[in-house]
N, C-alpha and C positions, 0 to 999 in steps of 0.2 A: 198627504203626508208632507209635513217640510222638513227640510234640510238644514240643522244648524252647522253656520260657518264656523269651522275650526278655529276662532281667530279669539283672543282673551275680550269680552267686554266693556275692559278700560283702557281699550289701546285706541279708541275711537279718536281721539285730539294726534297723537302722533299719525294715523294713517292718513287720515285728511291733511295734516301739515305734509308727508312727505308726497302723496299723490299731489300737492299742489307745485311743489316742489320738482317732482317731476314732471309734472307738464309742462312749468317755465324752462325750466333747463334742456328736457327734450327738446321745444321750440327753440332755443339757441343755439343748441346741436346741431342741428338738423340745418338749419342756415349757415353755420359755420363749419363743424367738425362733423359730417356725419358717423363718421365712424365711434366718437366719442358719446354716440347717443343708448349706450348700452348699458355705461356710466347710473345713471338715476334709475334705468331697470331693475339692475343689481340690485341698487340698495333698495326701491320700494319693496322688491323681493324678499330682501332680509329684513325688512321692518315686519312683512306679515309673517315671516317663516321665528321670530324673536317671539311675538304675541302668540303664538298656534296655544291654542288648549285642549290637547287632546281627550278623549274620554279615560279614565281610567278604570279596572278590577278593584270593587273596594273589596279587602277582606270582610266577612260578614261575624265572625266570631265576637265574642266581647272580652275577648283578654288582649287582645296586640294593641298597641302601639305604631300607627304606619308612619312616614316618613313625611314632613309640615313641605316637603321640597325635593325637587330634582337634581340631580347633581351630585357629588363627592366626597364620599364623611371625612372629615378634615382632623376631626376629632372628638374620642371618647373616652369620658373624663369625668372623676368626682370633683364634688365642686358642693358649699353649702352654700343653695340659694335663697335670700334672705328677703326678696324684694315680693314674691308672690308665697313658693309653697313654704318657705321659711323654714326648712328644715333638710340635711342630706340629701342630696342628689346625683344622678346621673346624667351629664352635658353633652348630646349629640350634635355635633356641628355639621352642617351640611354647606356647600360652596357651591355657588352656581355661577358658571362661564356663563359668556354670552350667548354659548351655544345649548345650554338648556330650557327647556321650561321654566317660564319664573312663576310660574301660577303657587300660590300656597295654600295647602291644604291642611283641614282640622286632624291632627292625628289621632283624635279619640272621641267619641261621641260626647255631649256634654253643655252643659250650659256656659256663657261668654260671663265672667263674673269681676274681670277687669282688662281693660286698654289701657296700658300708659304711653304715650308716645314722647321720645325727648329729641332734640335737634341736638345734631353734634357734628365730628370733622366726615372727612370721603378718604380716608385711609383704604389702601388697600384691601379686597374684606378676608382674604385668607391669613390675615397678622390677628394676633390674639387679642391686642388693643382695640383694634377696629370692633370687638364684642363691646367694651364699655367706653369708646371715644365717637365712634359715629353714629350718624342720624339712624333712629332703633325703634321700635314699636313692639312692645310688649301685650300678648296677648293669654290672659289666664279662663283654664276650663275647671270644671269641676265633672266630672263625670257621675253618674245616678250611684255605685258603689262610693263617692263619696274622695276619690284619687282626684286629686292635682297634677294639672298640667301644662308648662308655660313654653310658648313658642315666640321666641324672638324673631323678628324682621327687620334686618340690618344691611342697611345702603350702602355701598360698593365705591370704589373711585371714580365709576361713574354713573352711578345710581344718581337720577333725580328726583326719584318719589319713593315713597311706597305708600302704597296703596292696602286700606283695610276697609274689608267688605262687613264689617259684624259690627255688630252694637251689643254693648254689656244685657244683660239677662235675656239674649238671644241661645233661643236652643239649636243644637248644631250636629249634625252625624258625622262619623267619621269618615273622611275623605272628602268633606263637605268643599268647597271655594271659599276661603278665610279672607283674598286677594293677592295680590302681587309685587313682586320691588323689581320695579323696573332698569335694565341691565345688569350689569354683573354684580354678588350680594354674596350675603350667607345668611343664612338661618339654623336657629340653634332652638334644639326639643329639650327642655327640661323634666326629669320622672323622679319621684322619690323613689329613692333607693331600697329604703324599706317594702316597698310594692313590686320592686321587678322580680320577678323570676329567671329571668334570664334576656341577656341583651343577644339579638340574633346576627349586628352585622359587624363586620371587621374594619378598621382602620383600609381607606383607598378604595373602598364598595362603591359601587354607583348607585346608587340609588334614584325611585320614582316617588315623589309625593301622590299619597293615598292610595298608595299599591304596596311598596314595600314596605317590610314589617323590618321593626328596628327592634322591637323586642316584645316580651310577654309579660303581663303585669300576676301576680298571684291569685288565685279567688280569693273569695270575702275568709273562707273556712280557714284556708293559710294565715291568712295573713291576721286572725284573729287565736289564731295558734301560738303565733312567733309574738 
């Protein structure tokens, strides 16, 4: 039986650069300051403890909605989004410090039916600007009842990548590995409005990507009702 390393898959270039990192500078430490050689531990430390990707509970239902990310709803908001599902929606903002999980996850099971990705500024990512001014990666689902689902990936002040694991008519489950933005970021779930039934979390929730449920989508019967 093996043991997968808790550690995200694309953090391979950073953990090599800091363990190199650390070796030089422990070697000068250590000749010079030894006491100072705790310095480069620490941080290799938090470079693997930044990348961890833990396992997650996915919910197994087909009506939720889970959470694209770890972290803090910053904000829940109508909003007409014009650029994918083109019609009323619902805007869940999630904010990830450096001390969560960056991993992102699929919030709904579904086919990958558009990437857009645009370069833009490194704004701080909890300002509302930093949604349509920085570097951003648009990911759209379709799921098998036919519901629209767009999860933004949006780089941080100091975000240097983000990282997208899918490729367009890629089929995908929910809670699946989408990828990651690397340090601190936000990510935003868009749901049409006319499909929710109800949204489950509250403004300042914490929330886990592919665990927590952000809300309920209607069945096919509802929502061919209304």
């Amino acid at each position: 039986m093996t043991m997968k390393l808790p550690v995200a898959k694309y953090a391979g270039a950073e953990i090599a650069l800091m363990m190199i990192i650390t070796v030089i500078t422990g070697y000068v430490f250590l000749k010079t300051f030894p006491f100072l050689i705790i310095l480069p531990l620490l941080i290799l430390g938090f470079t693997f403890y930044f990348f961890r990707d833990p396992e997650r509970k996915i919910p197994e239902d087909s009506e939720s909605i889970v959470s694209a990310a770890d972290g803090k709803i910053i904000e829940i908001m109508d909003v007409n989004e014009e650029s994918f599902l083109k019609e009323p929606a619902v805007k869940i903002t999630v904010f990830l410090s450096v001390f969560n999980v960056h991993i992102n996850r699929a919030p709904y099971a579904g086919r990958v039916v558009m990437i857009d990705y645009r370069k833009g500024k490194f704004l701080v990512a909890h300002r509302p600007e930093a949604s349509d001014q920085n570097e951003r990666n648009s990911v759209g689902f379709i799921g098998a009842s036919g519901v629209k689902v767009l999860v933004k990936q949006i780089a941080g002040i100091i975000a240097p990548r983000i990282v997208c694991d899918v490729a367009v008519n890629q089929d995908i489950q929910k809670g699946q590995r989408i990828g990651m933005i690397k340090f601190g970021s936000r990510t935003e779930i868009f749901i049409p409005k006319n499909r929710i039934e109800k949204i489950s979390v509250l403004m300042g929730d914490k929330v886990k990507g592919g665990e927590t449920i952000l809300g309920l989508l209607k069945n096919e019967s509802k929502t061919k009702e209304n």
